[in-house]
N, C-alpha and C positions, 0 to 999 in steps of 0.2 A: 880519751877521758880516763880517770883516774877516779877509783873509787875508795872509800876510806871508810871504814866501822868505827865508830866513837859510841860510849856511852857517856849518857849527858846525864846529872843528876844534879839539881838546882833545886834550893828552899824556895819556900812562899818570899822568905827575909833577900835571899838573893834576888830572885825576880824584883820586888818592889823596889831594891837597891837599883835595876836597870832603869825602872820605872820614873828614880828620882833624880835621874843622870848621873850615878855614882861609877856606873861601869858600862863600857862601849862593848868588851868584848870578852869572850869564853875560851877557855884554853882547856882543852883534853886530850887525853893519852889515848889513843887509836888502840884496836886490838894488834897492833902490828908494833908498838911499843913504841912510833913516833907520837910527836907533840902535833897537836893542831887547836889554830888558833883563826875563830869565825868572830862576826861581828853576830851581838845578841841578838837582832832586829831580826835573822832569816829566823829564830827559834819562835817568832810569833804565832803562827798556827798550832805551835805545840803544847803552850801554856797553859794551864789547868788549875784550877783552885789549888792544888798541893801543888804547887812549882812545876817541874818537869823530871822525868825520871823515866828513861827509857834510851834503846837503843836505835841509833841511825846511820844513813850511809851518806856520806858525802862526796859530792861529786863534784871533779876539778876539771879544770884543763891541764895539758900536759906543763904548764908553767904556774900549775897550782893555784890558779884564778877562780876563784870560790863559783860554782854555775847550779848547783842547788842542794838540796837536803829531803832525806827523806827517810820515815821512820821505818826502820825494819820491822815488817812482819813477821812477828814469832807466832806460830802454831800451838798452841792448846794442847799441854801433855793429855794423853789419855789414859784411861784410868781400863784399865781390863782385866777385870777378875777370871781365874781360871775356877771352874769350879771343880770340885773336887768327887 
């Protein structure tokens, strides 16, 4: 398997564009500085009243046959005061 970090960041305007059949599919720059290109319909669970805007990992087969997506957990910076 083949794992791939992309950040996805889509309008309200772009999602409805999916919505209205205007576009089948999302093209992004991996952190690895390839292109990767998914069909919109697996970003359904991800949709949110403001679009979409977050980072995910994508997972392929060794022939790069899309097998699923899934949103990276990023951890909550913390905040720790040193007192003085």
């Amino acid at each position: 398997m083949i794992r791939i970090t992309v950040s996805i960041r889509l309008t309200t305007q772009q999602v409805e564009n999916y919505y209205r059949g205007r576009i089948r599919w999302v093209i992004a720059t991996a952190a690895d500085g390839s292109t990767v290109q998914l069909p919109f319909k697996v970003l359904h669970p991800f949709i949110s009243k403001n679009g979409i805007d977050d980072m995910f990992v994508i997972t392929t087969d060794q022939k790069h046959k899309f097998q699923a997506i899934d949103r990276l957990e990023t951890k909550p910076s913390q905040n720790l005061d040193a007192e003085a």
